[in-house]
C-alpha positions in Angstrom: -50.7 34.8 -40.7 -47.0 35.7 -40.7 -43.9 36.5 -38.7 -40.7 38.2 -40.1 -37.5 38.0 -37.7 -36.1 41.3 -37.6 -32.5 41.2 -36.2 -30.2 44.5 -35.5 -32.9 46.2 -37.8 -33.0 44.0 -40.8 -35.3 41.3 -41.9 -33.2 37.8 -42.0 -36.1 35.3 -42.2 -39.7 34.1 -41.7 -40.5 32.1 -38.8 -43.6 29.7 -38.8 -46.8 30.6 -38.0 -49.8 28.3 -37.1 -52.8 30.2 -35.6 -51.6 31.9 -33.1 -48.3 30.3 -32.2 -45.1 31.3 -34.1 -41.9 29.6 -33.8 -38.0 29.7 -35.1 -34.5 29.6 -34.4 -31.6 32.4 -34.4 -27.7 31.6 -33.9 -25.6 34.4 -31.5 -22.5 35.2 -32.9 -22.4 38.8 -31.2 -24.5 41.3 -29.3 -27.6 42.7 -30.8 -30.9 43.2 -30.6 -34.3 41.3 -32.5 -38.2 42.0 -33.0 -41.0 40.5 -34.9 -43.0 42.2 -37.8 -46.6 40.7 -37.6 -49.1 40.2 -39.6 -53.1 39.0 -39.2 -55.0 37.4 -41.7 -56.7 40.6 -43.0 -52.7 41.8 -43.8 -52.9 44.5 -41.1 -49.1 44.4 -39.8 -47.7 45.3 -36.3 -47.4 49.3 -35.9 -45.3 48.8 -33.0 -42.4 46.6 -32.1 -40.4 46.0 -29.1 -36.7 45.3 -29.6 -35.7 42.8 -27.7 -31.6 42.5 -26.5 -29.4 39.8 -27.1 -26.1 39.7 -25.1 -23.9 36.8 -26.2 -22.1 34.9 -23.3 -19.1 33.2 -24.6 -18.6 29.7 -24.0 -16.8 28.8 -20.9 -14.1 26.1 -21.0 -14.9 22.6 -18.7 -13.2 23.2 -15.3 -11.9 19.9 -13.5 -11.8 19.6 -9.9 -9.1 16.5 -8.7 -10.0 14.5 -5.4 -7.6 11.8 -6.5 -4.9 12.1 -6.8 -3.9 14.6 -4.5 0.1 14.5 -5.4 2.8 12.8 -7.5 2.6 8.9 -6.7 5.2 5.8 -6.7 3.9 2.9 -8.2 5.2 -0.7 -9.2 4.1 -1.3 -13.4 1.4 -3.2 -12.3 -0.2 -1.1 -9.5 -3.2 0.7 -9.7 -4.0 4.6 -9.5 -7.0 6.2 -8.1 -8.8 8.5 -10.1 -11.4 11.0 -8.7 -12.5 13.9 -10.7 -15.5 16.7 -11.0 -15.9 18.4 -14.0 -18.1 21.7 -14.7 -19.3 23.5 -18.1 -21.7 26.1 -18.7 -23.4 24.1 -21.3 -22.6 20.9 -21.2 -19.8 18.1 -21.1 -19.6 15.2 -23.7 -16.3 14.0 -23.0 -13.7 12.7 -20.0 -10.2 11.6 -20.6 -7.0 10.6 -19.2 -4.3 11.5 -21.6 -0.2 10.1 -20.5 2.9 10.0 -21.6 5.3 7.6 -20.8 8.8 9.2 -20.4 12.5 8.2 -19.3 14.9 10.8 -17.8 19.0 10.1 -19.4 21.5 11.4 -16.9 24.3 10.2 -19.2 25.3 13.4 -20.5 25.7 16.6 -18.7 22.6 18.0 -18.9 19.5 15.8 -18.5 17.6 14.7 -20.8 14.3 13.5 -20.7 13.0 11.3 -23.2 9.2 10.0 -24.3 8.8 6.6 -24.6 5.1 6.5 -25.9 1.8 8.6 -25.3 -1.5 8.5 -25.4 -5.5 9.3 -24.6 -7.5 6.6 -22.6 -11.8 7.7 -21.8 -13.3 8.1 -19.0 -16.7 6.9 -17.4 -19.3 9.9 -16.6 -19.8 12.2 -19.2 -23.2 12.2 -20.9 -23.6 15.9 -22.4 -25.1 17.5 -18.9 -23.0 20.3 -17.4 -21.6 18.6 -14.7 -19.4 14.9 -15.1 -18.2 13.2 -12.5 -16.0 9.5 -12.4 -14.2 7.6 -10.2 -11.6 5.1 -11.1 -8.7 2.5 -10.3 -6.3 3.1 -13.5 -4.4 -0.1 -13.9 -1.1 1.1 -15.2 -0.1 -2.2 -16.7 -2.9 -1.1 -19.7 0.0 1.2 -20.8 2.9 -0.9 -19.9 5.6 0.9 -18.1 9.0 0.0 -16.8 10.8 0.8 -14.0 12.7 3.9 -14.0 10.5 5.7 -16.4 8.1 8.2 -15.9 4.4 8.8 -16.3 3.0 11.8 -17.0 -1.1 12.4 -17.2 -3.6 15.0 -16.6 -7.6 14.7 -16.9 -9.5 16.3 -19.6 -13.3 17.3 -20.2 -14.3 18.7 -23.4 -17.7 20.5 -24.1 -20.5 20.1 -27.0 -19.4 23.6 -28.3 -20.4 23.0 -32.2 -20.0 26.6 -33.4 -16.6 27.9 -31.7 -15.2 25.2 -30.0 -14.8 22.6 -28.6 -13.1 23.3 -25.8 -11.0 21.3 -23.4 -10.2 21.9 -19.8 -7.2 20.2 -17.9 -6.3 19.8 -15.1 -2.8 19.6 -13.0 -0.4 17.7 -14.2 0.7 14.6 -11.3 3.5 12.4 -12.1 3.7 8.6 -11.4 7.3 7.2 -10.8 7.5 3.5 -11.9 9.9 1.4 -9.1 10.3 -2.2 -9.7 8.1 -4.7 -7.3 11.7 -5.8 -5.4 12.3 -2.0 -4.5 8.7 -0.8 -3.9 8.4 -4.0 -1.3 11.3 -3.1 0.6 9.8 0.1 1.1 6.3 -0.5 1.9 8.2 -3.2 4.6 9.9 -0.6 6.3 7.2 1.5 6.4 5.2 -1.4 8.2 8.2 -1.8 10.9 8.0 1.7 11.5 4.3 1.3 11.7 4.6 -1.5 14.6 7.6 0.6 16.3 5.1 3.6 16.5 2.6 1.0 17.8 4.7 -0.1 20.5 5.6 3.0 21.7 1.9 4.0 22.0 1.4 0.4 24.0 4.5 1.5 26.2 3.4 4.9 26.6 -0.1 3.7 27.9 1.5 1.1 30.5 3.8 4.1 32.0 0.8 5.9 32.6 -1.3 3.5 33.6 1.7 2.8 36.2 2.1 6.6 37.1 -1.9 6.8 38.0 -1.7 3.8 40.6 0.9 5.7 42.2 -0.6 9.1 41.9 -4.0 7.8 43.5 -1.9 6.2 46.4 -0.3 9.3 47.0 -3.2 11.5 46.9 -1.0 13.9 44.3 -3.1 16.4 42.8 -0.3 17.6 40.8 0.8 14.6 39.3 -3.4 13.6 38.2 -3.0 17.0 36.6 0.1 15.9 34.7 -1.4 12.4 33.7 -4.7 13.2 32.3 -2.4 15.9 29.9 -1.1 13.4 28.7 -3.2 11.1 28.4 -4.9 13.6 25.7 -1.6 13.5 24.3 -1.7 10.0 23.6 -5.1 10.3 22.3 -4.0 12.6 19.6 -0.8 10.2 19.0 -3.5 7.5 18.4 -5.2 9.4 15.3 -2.2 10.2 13.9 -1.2 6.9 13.7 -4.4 5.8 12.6 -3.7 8.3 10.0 -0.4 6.5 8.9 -1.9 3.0 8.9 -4.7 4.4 6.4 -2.6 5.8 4.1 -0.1 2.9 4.3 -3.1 0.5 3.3 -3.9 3.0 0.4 -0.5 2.5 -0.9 -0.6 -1.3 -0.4 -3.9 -1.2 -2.2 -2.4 0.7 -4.9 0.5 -1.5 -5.9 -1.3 -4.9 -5.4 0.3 -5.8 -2.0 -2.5 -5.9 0.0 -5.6 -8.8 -0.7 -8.5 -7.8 0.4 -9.0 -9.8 3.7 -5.1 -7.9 4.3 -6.5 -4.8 3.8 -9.8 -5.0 5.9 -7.4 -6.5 9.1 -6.1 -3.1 8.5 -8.9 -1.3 8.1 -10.1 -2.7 11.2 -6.7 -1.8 13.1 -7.2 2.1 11.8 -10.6 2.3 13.3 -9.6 0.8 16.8 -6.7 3.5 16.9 -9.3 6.3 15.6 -11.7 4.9 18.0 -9.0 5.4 21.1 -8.1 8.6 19.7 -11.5 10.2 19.1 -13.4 9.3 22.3 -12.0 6.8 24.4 -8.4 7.8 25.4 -10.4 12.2 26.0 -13.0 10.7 27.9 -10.2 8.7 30.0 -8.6 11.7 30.4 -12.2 13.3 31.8 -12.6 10.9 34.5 -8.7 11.4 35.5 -9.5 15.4 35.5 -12.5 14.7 37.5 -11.1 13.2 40.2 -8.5 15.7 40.3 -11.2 18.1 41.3 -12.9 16.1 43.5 -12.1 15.9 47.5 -9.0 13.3 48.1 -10.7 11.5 50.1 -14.2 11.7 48.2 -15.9 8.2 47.1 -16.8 9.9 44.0 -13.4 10.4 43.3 -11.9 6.9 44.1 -14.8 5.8 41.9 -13.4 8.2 38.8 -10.1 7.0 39.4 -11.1 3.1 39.0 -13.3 4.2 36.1 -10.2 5.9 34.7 -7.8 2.7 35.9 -10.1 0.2 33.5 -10.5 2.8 30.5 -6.7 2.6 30.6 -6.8 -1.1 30.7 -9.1 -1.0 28.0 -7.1 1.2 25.7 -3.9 -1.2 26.4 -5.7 -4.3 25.3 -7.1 -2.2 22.2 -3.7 -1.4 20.9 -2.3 -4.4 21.4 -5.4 -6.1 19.5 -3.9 -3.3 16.8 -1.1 -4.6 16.9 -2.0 -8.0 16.3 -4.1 -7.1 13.0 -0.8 -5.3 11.6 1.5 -7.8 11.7 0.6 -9.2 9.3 1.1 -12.9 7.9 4.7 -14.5 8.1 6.5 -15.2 4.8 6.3 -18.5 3.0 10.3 -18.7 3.8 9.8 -18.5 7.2 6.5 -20.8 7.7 8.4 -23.6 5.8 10.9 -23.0 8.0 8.9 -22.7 11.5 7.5 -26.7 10.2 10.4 -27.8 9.3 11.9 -27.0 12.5 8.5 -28.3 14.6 8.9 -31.4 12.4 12.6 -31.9 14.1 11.1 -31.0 17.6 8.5 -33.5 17.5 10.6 -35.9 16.4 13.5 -35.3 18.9 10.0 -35.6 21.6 9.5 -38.7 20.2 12.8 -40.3 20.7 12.6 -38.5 24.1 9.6 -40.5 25.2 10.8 -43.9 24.0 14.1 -43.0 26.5 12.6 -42.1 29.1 10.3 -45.0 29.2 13.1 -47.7 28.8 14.8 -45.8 31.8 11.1 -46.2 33.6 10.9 -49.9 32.8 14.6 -50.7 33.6 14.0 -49.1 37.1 11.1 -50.9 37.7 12.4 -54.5 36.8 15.5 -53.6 39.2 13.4 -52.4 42.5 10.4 -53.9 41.3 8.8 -50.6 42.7 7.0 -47.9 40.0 7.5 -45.2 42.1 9.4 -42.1 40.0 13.3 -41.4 40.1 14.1 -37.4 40.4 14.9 -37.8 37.1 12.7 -39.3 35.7 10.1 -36.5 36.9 12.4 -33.8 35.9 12.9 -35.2 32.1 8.8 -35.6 31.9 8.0 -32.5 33.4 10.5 -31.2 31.0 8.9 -33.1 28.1 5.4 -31.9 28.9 6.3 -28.4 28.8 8.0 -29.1 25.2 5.0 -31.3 23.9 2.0 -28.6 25.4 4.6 -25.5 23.4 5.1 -27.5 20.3 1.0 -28.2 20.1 0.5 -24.7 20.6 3.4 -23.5 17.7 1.0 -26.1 15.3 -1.9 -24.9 15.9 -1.1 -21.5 15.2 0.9 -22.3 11.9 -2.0 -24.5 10.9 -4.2 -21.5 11.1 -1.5 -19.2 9.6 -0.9 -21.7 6.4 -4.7 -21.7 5.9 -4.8 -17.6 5.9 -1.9 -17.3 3.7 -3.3 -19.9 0.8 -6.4 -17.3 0.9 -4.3 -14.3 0.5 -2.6 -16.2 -2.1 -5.7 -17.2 -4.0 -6.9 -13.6 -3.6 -3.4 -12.1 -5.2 -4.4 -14.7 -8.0 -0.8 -17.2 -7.1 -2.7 -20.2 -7.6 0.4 -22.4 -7.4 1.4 -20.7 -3.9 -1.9 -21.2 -2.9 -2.6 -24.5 -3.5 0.6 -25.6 -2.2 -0.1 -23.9 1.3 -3.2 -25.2 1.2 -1.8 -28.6 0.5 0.2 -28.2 3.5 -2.5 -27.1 5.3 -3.9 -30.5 4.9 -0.8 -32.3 5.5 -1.2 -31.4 8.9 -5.2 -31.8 9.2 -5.2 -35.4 7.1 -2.1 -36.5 9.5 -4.2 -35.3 12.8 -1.0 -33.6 13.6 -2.8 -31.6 16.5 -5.4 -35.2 18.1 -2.0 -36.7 17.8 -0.1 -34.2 19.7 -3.1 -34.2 22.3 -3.1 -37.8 23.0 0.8 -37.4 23.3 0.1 -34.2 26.0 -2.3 -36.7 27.5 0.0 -39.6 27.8 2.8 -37.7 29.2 0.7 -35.7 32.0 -0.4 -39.2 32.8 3.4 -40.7 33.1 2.8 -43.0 30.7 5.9 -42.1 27.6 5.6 -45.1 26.1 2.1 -44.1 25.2 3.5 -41.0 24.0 6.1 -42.0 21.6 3.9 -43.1 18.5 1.3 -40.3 18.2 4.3 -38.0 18.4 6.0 -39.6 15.5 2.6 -39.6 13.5 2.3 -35.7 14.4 6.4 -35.6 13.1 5.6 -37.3 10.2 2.5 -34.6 9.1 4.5 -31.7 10.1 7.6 -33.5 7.5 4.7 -33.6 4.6 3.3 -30.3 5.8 7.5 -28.6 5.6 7.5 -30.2 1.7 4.8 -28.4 0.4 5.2 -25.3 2.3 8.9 -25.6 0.1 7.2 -25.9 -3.2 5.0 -22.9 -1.8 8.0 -20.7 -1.4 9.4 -22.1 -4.9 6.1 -21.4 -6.5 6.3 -17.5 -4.8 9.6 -16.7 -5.7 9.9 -18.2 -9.4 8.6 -14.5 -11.0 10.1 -12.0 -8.5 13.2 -14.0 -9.8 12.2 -13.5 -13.3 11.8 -9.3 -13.0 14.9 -9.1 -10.9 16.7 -11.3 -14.1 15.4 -9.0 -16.8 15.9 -5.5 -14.5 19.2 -6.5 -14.3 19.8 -7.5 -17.8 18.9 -4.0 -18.4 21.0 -2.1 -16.3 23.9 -4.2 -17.3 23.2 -2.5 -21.1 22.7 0.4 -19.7 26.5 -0.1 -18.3 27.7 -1.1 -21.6 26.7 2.0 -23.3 27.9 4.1 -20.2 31.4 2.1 -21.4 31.3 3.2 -25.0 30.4 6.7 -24.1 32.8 6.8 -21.8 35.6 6.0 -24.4 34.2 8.1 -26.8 34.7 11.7 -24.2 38.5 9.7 -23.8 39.2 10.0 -27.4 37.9 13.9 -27.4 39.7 14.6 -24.9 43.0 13.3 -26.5 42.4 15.1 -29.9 41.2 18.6 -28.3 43.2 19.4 -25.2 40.9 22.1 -24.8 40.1 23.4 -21.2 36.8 24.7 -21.6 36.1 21.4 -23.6 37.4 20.0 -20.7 34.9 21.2 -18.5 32.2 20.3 -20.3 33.6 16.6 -21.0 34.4 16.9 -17.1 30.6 17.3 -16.2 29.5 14.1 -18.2 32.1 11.9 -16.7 30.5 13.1 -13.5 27.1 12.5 -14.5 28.5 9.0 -15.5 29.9 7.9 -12.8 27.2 8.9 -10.9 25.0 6.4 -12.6 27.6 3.8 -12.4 27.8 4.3 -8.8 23.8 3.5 -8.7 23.9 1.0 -11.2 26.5 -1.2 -8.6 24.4 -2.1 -6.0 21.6 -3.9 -8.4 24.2 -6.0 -10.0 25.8 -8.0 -7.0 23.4 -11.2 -7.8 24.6 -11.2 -11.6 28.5 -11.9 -12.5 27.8 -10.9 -16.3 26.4 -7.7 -15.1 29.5 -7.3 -12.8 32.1 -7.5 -15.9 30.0 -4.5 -17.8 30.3 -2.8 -14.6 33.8 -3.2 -14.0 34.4 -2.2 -17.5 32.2 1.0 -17.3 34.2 1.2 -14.4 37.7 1.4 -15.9 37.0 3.3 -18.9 35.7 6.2 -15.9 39.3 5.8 -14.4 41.5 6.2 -17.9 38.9 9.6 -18.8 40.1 10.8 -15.5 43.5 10.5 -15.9 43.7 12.1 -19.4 41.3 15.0 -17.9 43.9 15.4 -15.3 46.8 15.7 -17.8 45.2 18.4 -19.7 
């Protein structure tokens, strides 16, 4: 009939009773304990009651684990960050968020400063009030709008559905992203690729040498030196994942500042799994086969049979790396394809005039002896001629396939100008059967026959000319807004200069009225800071002769403080 909640001893309520179910709800602020007085329908009540405990647990704050990022990052303004985060609450989660602030370190005076340009919270995917919230993002960076040289600060937050005391907010680490202009962060990422191939071609070396040193080693029967080779041989193995290693994390960082297209990035993919591959299994198990000859009789079938089994592993692992190699060099630069057709363009031509000489020569010589047999000459310039025609046929081919790759990549970055001029070159050459031209030409000249040579090879001259013109408008359409970011970053620094310049007058004029030494000092330490800058500020204003001036002027003002700091 009726239930009274009894709570630390006291009656605080009634809870509902229907025959015999009762229900009802209590809030926890603190430790206690609670019972229920019942009573029946005849109004006989409960004679005995057992207290029940209640311990209150207080509310845990959201813990956040970070996969990604795992440290402080360089990125261009319109690269990309990886996010990865696990979050953890006793209750539940009903929140994720990314909170930054943009800021911009000022080493113009003596001490830094550090200023903030703008701030703010963006959400995250994953939370949906259960204790546990993961998400995974790519955080494009342009959605906030940083510059170069500035600084962005962010951490991830997760905040529980505490109503009563909270709620409460766990964060995690705080990771810094350094904003470099596109110019500089490409100059980096290139020399990181050269050092990638330099590393590759030392592992291709390395594998030759002892591929070289086991031939010998098996000739001479020397134990010694198979135990020497298949050390290092593991060596090498382990020199193959590290460098598989390097190439993944160099294609991360390609990934991440937009500088990689996707077909780019699974070439390199591909690459890393060759050189894991090698490293992992093939390159030990090379090593297995050299160590088990080594214990094997010298003059034991089974062990001449290890050692070619090791011989062709080693083979293997040569042509693997070097198929590594080939998937990391990646595509040439529009600058240097227009270039390459121009330059096949002049070749072909040059064959063409070639052909028409020689075969006035032939006819001359024939009309004097009446005979058609071949001068010396004449066979030297068309055995000459044929080995020029079959390299400049294979040069097109490969640049035909090369333009075609690049107007994808370009088409994947989104450069739909770039790419549809490559691809117009592309056709140039297809349209203008550059490559049937150049084997009818082959085929004329292996036959002796230059005069039938001479016009397909000024047909293929004339589709590698239309194929140079659009690569050109290619490399126009490619360099017209790296041209525009290098015009406003050095617009910048050159006011950056010119307040260096006033600054720099105004610790002159100080100095003048307060010939004070400690002053001085201080005055002394933000010239320094100064000319510091300046010095940094010189090398990114060689392409701009207005920049220069504010420089020079900067400059000056730096020499006059010096003089007057000296004099006091």
């Amino acid at each position: 009939k009726q239930a009274e909640f009894v709570k630390d001893k006291q009656t605080v309520g009634e809870w509902q009773s229907i025959n015999e179910r009762t229900t009802g709800s209590l809030e926890v602020w603190k430790n206690g304990t609670y019972t229920l007085q019942l009573t029946d329908t005849r109004g006989f009540q409960s004679t005995e009651t057992t207290p029940y405990e209640i311990r209150a647990v207080p509310d845990q704050t959201p813990v956040i684990q970070v996969t990604e990022p795992t440290t402080d990052m360089d990125l261009v303004p319109s690269g990309k960050m990886p996010i990865r985060a696990h979050a953890t609450d006793d209750y539940g989660i009903t929140h994720l968020g990314l909170h930054y602030t943009r800021t911009l370190e000022d080493n113009s005076a003596a001490k830094t400063a550090i200023h903030k340009v703008s701030q703010g919270e963006l959400t995250l995917p994953g939370a949906n009030g259960s204790p546990t919230a993961d998400t995974s993002v790519a955080w494009e960076l342009s959605s906030v709008q940083p510059k170069p040289g500035e600084t962005v600060l962010l951490e991830i937050t997760a905040t529980d559905n505490d109503t009563l005391s909270g709620p409460h907010i766990g964060h995690s680490n705080l990771y810094r992203v350094h904003i470099v202009s596109l110019p500089e962060m490409q100059r980096r990422l290139k020399d990181q690729m050269d050092e990638e191939q330099r590393a590759l071609q030392q592992l291709r070396q390395r594998q030759i040498e002892l591929q070289k040193q086991l031939q010998h080693a098996r000739a001479q029967k020397d134990n010694k030196e198979l135990a020497r080779i298949q050390e290092e041989q593991r060596n090498l193995g382990q020199e193959a994942k590290a460098t598989a290693q390097r190439v993944n994390d160099l294609t991360t960082r390609l990934e991440n500042n937009n500088l990689a297209t996707k077909s780019e990035a699974q070439q390199r993919d591909s690459a890393a799994k060759l050189l894991d591959n090698l490293g992992q299994q093939k390159l030990p198990a090379t090593a297995d086969k050299i160590q088990q000859a080594q214990n094997t009789p010298a003059r034991s079938a089974n062990r001449n049979n290890a050692l070619s089994q090791a011989e062709a592993a080693q083979s293997e692992a040569r042509k693997e790396i070097e198929k590594a190699q080939e998937l990391l060099q990646g595509k040439p630069s529009v600058e240097q394809v227009a270039k390459d057709l121009e330059r096949l363009a002049k070749d072909q031509r040059d064959l063409a005039n070639g052909s028409r000489s020689v075969a006035e020569d032939m006819a001359m010589s024939q009309r004097q002896t009446g005979k058609k047999n071949l001068t010396e000459d004449q066979k030297a310039s068309l055995d000459i001629a044929r080995r020029q025609q079959n390299a400049v046929n294979a040069e097109t081919k490969n640049l035909q396939q090369k333009l075609s790759q690049m107007a994808q990549s370009a088409q994947e970055r989104g450069q739909k100008a770039e790419a549809d001029a490559l691809q117009k070159a592309a056709q140039a050459l297809q349209q203008g059967q550059a490559t049937p031209n150049q084997d009818k030409a082959q085929q004329a000249l292996n036959q002796n026959t230059p005069q039938n040579a001479a016009s397909p090879q000024d047909k293929a001259a004339s589709a590698l000319e239309k194929a140079t013109t659009a690569a050109q408008q290619a490399q126009q359409a490619q360099g017209t807004p790296l041209l525009k970011e290098a015009a406003a970053q050095l617009e910048k620094t050159a006011a950056e200069l010119k307040q260096m310049a006033q600054k720099q007058k105004d610790i002159a004029q100080q100095i003048a009225k307060n010939p004070n030494s400690q002053q001085n000092a201080q005055l002394a330490q933000q010239e320094k800071a100064l000319q510091e800058q300046a010095q940094r500020a010189s090398s990114a204003l060689k392409a701009s002769p207005q920049a220069q001036q504010s420089l020079q002027g900067a400059q000056q003002n730096l020499s006059q403080s010096s003089q007057q700091l000296s004099q006091n």
